[in-house]
C-alpha positions as CSV (number, residue, x, y, z in Angstrom):
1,X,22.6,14.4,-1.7
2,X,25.3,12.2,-3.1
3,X,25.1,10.4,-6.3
4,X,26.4,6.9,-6.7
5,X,26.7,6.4,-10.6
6,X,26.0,2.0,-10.5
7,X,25.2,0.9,-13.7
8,X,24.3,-2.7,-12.7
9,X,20.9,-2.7,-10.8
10,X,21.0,-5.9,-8.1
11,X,17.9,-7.5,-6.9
12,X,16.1,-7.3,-9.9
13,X,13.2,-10.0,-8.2
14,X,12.7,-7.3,-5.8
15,X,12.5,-5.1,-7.7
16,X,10.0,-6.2,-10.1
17,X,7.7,-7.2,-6.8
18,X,7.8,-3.6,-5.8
19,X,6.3,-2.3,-9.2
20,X,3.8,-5.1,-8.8
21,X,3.2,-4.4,-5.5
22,X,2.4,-0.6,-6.8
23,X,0.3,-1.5,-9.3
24,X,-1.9,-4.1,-7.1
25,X,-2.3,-0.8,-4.7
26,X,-4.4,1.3,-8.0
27,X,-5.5,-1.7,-8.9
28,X,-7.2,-2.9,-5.9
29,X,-8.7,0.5,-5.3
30,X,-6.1,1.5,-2.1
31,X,-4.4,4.1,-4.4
32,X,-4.8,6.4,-7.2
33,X,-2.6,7.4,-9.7
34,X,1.1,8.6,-9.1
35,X,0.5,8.7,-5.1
36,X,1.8,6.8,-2.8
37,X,5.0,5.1,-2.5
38,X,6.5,1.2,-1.9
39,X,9.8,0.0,-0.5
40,X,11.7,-3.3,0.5
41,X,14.5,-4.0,2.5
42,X,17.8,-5.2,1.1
43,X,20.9,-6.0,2.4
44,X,22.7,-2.3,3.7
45,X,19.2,-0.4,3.0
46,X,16.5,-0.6,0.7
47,X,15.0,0.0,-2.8
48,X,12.1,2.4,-3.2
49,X,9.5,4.1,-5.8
50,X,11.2,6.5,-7.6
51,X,9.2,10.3,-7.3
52,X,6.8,11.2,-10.2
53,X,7.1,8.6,-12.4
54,X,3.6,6.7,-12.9
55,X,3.8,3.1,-11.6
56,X,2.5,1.5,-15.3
57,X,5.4,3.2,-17.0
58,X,8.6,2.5,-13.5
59,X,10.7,0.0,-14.6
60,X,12.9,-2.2,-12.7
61,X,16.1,0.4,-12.4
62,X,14.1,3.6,-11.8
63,X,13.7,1.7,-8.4
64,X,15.9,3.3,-6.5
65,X,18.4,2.0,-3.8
66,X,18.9,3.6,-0.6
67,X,22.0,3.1,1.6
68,X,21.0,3.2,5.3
69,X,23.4,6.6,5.3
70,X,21.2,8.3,3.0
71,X,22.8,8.1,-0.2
72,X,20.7,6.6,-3.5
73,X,22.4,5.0,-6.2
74,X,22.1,6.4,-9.7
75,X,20.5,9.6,-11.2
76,X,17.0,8.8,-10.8
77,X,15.4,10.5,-7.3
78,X,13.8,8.4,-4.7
79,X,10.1,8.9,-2.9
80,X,10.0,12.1,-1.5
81,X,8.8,10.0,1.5
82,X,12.2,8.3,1.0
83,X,13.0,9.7,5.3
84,X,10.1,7.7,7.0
85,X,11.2,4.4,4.7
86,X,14.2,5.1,5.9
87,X,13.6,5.7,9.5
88,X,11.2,2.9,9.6
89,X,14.0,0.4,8.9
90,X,16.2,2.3,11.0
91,X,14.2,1.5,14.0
92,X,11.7,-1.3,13.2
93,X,14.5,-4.7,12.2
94,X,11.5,-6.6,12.1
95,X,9.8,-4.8,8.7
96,X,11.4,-5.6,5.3
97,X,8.3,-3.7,3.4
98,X,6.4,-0.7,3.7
99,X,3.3,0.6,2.0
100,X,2.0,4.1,2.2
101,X,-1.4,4.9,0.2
102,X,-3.8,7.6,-0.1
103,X,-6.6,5.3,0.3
104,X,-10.0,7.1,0.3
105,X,-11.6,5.9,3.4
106,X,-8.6,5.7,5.7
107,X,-7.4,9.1,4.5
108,X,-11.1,10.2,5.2
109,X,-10.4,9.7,8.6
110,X,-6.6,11.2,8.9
111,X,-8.1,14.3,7.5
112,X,-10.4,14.5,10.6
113,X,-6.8,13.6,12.9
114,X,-9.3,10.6,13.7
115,X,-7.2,7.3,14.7
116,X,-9.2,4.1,14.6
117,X,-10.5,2.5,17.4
118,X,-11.3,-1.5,18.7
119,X,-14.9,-1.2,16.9
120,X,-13.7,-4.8,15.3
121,X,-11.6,-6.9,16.9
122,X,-9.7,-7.2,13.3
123,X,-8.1,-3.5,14.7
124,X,-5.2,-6.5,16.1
125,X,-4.1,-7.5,13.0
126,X,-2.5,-3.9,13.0
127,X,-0.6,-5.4,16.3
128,X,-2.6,-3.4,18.6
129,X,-5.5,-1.8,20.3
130,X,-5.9,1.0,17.8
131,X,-4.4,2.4,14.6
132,X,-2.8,5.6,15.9
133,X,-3.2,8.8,13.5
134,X,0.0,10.5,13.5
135,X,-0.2,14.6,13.7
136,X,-0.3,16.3,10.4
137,X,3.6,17.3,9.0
138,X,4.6,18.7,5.4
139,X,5.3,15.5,2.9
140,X,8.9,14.4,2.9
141,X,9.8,16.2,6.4
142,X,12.2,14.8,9.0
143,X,9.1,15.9,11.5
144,X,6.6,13.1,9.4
145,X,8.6,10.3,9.3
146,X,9.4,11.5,13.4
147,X,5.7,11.3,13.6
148,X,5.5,8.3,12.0
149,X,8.0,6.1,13.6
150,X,6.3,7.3,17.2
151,X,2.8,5.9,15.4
152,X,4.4,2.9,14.4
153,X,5.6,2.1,17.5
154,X,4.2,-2.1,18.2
155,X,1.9,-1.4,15.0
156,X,2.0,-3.1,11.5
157,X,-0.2,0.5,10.3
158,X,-1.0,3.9,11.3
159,X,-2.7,7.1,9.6
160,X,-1.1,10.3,8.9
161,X,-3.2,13.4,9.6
162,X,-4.1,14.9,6.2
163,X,-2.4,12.9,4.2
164,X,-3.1,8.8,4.4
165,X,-1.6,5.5,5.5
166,X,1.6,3.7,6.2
167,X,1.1,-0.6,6.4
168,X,4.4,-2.7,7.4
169,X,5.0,-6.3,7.2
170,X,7.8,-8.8,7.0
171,X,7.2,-8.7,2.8
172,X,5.7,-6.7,0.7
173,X,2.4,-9.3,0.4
174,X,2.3,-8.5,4.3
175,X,2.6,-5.1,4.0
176,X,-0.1,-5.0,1.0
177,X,-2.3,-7.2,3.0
178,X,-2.2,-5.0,6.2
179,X,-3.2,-1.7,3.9
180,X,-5.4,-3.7,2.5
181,X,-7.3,-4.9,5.7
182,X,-7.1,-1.1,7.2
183,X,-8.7,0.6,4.3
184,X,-11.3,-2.1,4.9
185,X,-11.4,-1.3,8.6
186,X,-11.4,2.1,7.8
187,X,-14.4,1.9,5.1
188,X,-16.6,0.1,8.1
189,X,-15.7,2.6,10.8
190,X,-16.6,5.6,8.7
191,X,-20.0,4.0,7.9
192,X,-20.8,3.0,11.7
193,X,-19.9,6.8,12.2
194,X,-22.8,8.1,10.4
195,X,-25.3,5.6,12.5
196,X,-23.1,6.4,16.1
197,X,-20.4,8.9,16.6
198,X,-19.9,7.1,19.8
199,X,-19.8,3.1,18.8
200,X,-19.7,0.4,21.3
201,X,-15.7,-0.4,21.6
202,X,-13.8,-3.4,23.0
203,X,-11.5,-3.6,25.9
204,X,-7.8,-3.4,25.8
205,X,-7.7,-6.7,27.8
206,X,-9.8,-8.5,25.3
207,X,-7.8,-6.7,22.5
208,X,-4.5,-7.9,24.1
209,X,-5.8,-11.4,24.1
210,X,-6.9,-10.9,19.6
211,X,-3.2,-9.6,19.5
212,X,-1.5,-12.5,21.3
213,X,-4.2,-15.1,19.1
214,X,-3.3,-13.6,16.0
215,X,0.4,-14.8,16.8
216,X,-0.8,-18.4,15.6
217,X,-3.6,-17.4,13.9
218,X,-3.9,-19.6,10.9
219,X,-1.0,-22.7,9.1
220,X,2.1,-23.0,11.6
221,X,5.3,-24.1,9.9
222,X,6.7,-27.5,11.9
């Protein structure tokens, strides 16, 4: 890995928002501890978490930024998820932030290679009929964030088998939001498991008619 030694750090707004956005993830009970990662999109790549250092004590120029060829600015070492933020970008123009917790429930259910099904028609707000549960890879492998682009594929969130959750949106109150809404989704599915391992689920057409509803679902800008 090549070392760019910047000592100015850009985008320190952005910045900022992604410790916030890292602290809101413990906070609101998606996350624990160092876990986890967040990232945004900037202009020629992105900034991300730096590895190992707890979210209370990252400050705005331990977030790292990541040219689209690889290479991180400064001394301090990116997410050792930093390949799927990366890859994500790469393929998906339409994210500019990424999530990835270890949320209990949603984890719960990657453990078990389970994706999540149309139970509740609320599954759409992930931009599709299910969330897909991508197959189990080491952390920080080109084979996970492979794995994980394939999930992603016409989703806002999947699962990763063993290990947790990946939520995109077009900002990181989106992306938030969407982990947010399938820990939620994943809290209710685990609990209608325990009354029916086979629950009542809806139809793709009436799924692809949520999907297309969500598209002006709620204030339209004139």
């Amino acid at each position: 890995m090549t070392f760019l030694n910047l000592n100015h750090q850009p985008d320190l707004d952005q910045r900022r928002k992604i410790i916030a956005t890292a602290l809101d993830m413990n906070r609101l009970g998606i996350n624990q501890g160092k876990s986890g990662n967040v990232s945004a999109r900037i202009a020629n790549g992105f900034l991300v978490t730096p590895t190992g250092i707890p979210y209370a004590e990252t400050r705005p120029e331990q977030i790292v930024a990541m040219h689209m060829n690889g290479v991180y600015e400064g001394t301090i070492l990116p997410s050792s998820e930093w390949r799927f933020h990366h890859d994500i970008y790469a393929s998906r123009p339409d994210v500019h932030a990424i999530v990835h917790t270890h949320a209990s429930y949603a984890t719960t259910l990657a453990c078990m290679g389970r994706e999540i099904p149309a139970f509740h028609y609320m599954i759409a707000m992930a931009g599709g009929e299910d969330i897909r549960c991508a197959p189990y890879a080491t952390f920080g492998t080109q084979e996970l964030s492979d794995y994980a682009v394939t999930a992603l594929h016409d989703r806002n969130a999947c699962l990763l088998a063993q290990h947790g959750m990946i939520a995109v949106g077009e900002s990181l109150e989106k992306a938030l939001a969407v982990a947010v809404e399938v820990e939620s989704l994943a809290r209710m599915y685990w609990q209608i498991l325990q009354l029916n391992p086979q629950p009542p689920i809806l139809s793709a057409d009436e799924m692809k008619t949520v999907v297309e509803r969500f598209k002006t679902y709620g204030q339209q800008s004139s």
